[in-house]
Backbone as CSV, one residue per row, in Angstrom:
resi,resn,N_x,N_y,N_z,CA_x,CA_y,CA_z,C_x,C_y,C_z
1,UNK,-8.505,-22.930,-15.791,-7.703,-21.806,-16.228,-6.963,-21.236,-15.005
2,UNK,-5.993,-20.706,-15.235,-4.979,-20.826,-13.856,-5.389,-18.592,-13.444
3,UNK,-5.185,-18.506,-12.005,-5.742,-17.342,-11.759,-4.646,-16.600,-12.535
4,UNK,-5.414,-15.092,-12.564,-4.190,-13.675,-12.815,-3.813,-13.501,-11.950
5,UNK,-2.237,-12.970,-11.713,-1.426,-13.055,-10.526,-1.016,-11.809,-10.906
6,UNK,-1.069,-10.442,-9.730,-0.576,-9.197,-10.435,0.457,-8.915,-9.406
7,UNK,1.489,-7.790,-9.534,2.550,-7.219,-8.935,1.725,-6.101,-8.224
8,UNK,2.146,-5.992,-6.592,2.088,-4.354,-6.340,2.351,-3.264,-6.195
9,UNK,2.240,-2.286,-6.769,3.597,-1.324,-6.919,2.611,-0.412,-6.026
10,UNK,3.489,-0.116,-4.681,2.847,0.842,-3.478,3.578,1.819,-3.483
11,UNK,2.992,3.033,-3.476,3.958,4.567,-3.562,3.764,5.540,-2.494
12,UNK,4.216,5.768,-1.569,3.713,7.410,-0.639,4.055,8.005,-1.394
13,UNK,2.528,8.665,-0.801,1.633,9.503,-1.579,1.853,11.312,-0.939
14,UNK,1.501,10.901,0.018,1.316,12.273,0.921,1.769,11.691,2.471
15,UNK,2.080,12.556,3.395,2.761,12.597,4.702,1.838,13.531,5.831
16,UNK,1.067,13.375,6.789,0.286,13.937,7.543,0.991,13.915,9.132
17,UNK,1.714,15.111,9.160,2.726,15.247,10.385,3.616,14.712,9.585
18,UNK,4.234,14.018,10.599,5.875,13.509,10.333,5.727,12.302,10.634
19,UNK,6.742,11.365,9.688,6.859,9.478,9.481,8.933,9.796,9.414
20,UNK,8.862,8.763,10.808,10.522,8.174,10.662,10.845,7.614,9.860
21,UNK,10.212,6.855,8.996,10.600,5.681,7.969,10.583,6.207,6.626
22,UNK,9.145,6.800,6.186,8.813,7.241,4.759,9.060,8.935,4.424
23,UNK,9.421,8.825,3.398,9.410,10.157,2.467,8.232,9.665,1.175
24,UNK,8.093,10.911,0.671,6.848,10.850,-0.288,7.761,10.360,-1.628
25,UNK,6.878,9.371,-2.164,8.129,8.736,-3.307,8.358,7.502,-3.019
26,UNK,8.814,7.407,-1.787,9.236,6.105,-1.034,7.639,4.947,-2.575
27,UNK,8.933,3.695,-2.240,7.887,2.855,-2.936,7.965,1.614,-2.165
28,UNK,7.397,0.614,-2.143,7.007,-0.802,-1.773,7.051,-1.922,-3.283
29,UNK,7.510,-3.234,-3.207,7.098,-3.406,-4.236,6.510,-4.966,-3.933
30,UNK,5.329,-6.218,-4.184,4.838,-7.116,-3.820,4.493,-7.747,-4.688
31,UNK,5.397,-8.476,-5.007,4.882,-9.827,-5.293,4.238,-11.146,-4.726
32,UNK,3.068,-11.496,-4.327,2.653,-11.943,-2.934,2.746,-13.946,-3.247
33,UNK,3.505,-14.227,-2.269,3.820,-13.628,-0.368,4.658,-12.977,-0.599
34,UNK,5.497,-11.930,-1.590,6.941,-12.055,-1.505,6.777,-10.355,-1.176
35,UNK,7.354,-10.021,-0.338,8.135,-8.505,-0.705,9.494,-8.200,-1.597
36,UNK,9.580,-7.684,-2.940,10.602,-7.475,-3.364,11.714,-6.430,-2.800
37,UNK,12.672,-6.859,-1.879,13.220,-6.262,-1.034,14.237,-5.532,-2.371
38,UNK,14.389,-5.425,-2.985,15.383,-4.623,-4.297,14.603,-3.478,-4.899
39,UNK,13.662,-4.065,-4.742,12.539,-2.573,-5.346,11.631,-1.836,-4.025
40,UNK,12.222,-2.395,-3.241,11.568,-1.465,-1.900,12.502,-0.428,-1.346
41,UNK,11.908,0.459,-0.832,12.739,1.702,-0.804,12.849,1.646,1.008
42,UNK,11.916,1.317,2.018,11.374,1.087,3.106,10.254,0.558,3.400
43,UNK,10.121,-0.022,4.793,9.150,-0.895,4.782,9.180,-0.327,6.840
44,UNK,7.508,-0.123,7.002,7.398,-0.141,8.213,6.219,-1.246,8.951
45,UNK,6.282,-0.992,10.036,5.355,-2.478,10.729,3.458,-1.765,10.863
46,UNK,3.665,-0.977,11.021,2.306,0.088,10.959,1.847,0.028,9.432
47,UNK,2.716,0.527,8.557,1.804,0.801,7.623,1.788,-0.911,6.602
48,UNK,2.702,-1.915,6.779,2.704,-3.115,6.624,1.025,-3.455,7.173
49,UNK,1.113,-3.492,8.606,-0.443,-3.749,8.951,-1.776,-3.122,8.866
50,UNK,-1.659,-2.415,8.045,-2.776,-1.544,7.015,-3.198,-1.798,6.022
51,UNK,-2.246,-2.521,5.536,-2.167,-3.028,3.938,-2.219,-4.693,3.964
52,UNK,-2.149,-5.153,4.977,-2.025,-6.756,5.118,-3.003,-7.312,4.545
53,UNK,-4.556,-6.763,4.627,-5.629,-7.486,4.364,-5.966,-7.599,2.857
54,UNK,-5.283,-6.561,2.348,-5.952,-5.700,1.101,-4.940,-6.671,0.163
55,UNK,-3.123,-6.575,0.358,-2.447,-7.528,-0.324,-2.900,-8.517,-1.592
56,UNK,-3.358,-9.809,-0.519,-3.523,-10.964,-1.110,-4.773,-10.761,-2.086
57,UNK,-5.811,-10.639,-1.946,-6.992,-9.855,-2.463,-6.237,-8.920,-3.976
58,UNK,-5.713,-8.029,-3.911,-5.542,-7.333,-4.641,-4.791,-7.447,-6.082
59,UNK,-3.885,-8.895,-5.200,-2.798,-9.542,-6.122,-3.422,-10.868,-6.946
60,UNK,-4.596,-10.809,-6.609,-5.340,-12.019,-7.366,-6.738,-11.442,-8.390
61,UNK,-6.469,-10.148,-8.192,-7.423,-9.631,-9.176,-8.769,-8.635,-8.473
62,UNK,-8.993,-8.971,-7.329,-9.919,-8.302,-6.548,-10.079,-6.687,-6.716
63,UNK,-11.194,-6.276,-7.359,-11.412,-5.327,-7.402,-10.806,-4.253,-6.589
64,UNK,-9.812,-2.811,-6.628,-9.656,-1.944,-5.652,-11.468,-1.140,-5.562
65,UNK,-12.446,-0.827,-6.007,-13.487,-0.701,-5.649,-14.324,-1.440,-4.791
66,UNK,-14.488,-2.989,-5.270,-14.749,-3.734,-4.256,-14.603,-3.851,-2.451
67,UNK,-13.077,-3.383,-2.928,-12.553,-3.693,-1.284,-12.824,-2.310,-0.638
68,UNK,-13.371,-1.352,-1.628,-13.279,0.061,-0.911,-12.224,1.169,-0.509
69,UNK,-11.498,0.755,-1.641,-10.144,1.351,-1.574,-9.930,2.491,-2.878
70,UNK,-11.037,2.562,-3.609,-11.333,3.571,-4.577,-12.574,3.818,-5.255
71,UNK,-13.390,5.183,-5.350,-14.573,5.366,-6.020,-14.855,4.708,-7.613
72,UNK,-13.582,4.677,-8.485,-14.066,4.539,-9.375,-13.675,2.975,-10.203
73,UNK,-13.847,2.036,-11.263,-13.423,0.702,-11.541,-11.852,1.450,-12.309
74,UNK,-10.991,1.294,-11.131,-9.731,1.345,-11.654,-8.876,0.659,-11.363
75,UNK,-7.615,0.552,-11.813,-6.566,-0.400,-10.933,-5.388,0.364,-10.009
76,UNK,-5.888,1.439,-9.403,-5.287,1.708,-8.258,-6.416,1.796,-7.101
77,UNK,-5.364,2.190,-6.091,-6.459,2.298,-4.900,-5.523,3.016,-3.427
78,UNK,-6.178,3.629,-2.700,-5.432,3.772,-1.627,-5.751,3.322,-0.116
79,UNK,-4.856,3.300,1.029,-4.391,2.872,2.186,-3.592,3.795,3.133
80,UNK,-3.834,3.372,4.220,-3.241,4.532,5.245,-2.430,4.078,6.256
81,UNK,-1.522,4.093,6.895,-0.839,3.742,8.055,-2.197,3.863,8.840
82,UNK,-1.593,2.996,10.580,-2.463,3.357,11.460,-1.991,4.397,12.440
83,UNK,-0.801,5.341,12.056,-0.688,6.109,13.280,-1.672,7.476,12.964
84,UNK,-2.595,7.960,13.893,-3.162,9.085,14.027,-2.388,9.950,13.723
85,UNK,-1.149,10.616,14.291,-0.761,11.930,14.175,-1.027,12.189,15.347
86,UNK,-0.595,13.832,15.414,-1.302,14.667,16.161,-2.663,15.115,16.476
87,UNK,-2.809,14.965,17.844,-2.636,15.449,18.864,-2.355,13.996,19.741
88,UNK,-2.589,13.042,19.264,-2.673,11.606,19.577,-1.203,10.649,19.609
89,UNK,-0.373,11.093,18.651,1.098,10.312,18.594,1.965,11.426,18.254
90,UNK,3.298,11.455,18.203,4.281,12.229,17.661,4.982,11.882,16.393
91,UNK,3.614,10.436,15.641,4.426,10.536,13.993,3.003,11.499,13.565
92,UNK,2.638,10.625,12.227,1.964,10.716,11.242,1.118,9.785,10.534
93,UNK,0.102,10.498,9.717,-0.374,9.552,8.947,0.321,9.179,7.474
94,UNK,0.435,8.371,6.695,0.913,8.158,5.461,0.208,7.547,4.659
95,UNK,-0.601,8.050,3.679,-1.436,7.993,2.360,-0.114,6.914,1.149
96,UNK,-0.888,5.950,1.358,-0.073,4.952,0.070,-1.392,4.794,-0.932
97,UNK,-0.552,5.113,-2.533,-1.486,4.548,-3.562,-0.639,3.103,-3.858
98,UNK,-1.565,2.287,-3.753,-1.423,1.198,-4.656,-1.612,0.709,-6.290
99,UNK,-0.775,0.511,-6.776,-1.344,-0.053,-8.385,-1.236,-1.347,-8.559
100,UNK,-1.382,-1.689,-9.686,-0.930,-3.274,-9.894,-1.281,-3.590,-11.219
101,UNK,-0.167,-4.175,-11.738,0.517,-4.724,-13.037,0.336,-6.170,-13.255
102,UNK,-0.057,-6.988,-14.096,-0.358,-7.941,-14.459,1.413,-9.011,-14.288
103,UNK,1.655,-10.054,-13.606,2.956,-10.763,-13.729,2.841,-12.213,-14.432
């Protein structure tokens, strides 16, 4: 039987300090390997490598509880950039929810 293959629809969520790239809203969209560059609003290299691991995993059905990306059996989950913020950098942190849709 051939696997479920799902879409990821990534949204900022919330903004902790200040992000050059994202506004809240901003979306991502993944079809994996693919980034759908038409349904992406921005894309940064920080919060790209936050989310790298979780991706492939997520798009094949992998639990967002499993991976520890949400308390309860749902199909969202969330992720964080790696910049600290303040007192440590002069961006921010950025809270992405992830969902995902069956393709």
């Amino acid at each position: 039987m051939p696997e479920q293959k799902y879409r990821l629809l990534i949204t900022v969520k919330e903004i902790r300090g200040t992000c050059p790239v994202f506004k809240v809203g901003d979306r991502i969209t993944i079809e994996s390997p693919r980034i759908i560059v038409e349904k992406t609003d921005n894309l940064c290299i920080h919060a790209l490598g936050s989310m790298l691991t979780m991706i492939v995993p997520l798009s094949r059905g992998v639990s967002f509880k499993s991976l520890g990306l949400t308390r309860k059996d749902e199909e969202k989950g969330y992720v964080q950039c790696l910049d600290p913020g303040k007192p440590y950098t002069d961006g921010g942190t950025v809270l992405f929810e992830i969902r995902r849709e069956k393709i």
